[in-house]
Backbone as numpy.savetxt, mean C-alpha at the origin, in Angstrom:
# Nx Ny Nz CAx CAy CAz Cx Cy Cz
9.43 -8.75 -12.11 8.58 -7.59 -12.11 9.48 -6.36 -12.11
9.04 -5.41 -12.45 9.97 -3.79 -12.98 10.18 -3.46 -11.57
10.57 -2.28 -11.32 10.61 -1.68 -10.33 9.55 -0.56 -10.23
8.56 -0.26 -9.30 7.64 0.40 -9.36 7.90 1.71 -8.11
7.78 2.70 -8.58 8.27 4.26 -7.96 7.15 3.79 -6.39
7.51 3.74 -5.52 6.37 3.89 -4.54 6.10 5.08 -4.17
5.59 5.90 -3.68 5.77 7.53 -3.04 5.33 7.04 -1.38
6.36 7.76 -0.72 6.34 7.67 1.21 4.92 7.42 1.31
3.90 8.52 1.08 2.46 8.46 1.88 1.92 6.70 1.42
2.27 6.20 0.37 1.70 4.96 0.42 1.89 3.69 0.90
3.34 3.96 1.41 3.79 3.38 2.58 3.32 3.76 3.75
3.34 5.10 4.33 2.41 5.48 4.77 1.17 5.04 5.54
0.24 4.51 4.96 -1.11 4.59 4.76 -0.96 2.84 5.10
0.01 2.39 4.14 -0.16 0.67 4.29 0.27 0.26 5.30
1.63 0.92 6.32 2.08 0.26 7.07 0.72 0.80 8.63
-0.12 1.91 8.56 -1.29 2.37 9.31 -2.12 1.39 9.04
-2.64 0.50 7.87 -3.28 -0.51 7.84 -2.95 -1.46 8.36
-1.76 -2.06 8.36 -0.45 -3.35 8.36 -0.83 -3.28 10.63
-0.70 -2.60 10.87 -0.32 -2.03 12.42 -2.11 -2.84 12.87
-3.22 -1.67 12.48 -4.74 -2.24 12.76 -4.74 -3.15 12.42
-4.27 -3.86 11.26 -5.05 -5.60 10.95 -4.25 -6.10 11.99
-2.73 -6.19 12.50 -2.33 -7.25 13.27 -2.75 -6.27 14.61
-2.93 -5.70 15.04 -4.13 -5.73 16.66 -5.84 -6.06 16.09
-6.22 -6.70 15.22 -7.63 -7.20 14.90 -8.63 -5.74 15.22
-8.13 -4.48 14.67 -8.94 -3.42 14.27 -8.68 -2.74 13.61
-8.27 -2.93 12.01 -8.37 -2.66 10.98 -9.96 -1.98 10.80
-9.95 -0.36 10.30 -11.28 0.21 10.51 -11.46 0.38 8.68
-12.68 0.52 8.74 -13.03 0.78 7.19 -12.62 2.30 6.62
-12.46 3.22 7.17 -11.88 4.19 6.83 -10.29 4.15 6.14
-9.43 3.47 7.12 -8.30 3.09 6.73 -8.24 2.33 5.98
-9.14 1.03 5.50 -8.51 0.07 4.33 -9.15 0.91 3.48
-10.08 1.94 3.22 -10.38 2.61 1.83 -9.66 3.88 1.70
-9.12 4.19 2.56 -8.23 5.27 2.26 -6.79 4.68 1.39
-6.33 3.33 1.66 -5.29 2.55 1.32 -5.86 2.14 -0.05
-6.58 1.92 -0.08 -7.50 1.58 -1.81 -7.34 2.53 -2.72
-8.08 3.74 -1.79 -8.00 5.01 -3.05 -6.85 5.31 -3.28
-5.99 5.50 -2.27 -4.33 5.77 -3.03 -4.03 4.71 -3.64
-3.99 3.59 -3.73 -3.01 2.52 -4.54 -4.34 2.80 -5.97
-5.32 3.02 -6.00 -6.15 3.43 -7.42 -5.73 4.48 -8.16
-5.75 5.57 -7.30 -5.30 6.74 -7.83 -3.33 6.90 -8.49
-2.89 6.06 -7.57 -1.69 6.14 -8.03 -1.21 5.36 -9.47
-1.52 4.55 -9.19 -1.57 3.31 -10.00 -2.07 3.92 -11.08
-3.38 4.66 -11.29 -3.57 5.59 -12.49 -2.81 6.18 -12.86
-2.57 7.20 -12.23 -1.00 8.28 -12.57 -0.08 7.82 -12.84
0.46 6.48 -12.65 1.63 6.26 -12.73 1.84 5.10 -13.93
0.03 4.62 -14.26 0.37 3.90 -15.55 0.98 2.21 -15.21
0.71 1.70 -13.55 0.77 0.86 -13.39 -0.29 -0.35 -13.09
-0.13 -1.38 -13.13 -1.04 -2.48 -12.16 -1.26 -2.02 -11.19
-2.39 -1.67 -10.61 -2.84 -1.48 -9.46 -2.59 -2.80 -8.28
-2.65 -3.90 -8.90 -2.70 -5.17 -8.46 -0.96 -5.23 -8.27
-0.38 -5.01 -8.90 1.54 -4.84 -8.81 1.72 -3.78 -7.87
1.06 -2.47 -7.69 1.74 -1.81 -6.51 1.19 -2.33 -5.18
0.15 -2.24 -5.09 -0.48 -3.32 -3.84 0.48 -4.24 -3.41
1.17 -4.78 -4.31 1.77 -6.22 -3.91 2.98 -5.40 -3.38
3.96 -4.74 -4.13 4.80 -4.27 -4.07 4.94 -3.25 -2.51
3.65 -2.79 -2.49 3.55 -2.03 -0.81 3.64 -2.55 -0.29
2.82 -3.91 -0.35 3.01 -4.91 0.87 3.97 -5.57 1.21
4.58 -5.73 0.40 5.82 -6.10 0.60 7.11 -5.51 0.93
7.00 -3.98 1.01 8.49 -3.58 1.16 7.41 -3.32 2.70
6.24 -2.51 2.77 5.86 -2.89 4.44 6.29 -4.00 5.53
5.31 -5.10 4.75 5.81 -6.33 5.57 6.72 -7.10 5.83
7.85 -7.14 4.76 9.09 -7.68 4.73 9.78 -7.00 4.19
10.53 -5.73 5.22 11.12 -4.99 4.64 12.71 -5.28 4.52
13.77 -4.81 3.47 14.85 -5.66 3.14 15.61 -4.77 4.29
16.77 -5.52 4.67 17.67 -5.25 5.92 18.76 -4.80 5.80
């Protein structure tokens, strides 16, 4: 897979989601606020929406050392 530009706030936003799902209160405000940016970006930027998602989640959740 390419390398995909992330911008801070969408890290941001995912690792604020990443934090609520593992204490089991993940609120609906926050996973659609994390939606609309990875939509909106993903527009602008002319990518898979489905590839930056992955790509957030991943430099979030397993970030390299």
């Amino acid at each position: 897979m390419a390398d995909i530009d992330i911008p801070k706030h969408l890290i941001e936003l995912e690792r604020t989601a990443w934090v609520e799902q593992q204490a089991g209160a993940l609120t609906v405000p926050t996973a659609d606020a994390v939606q609309a940016a990875y939509r909106e970006h993903a527009a602008a930027a002319r990518v898979s929406r489905l590839a930056l998602e992955m790509a957030v989640k991943r430099a979030v959740r397993h970030p390299e050392e």
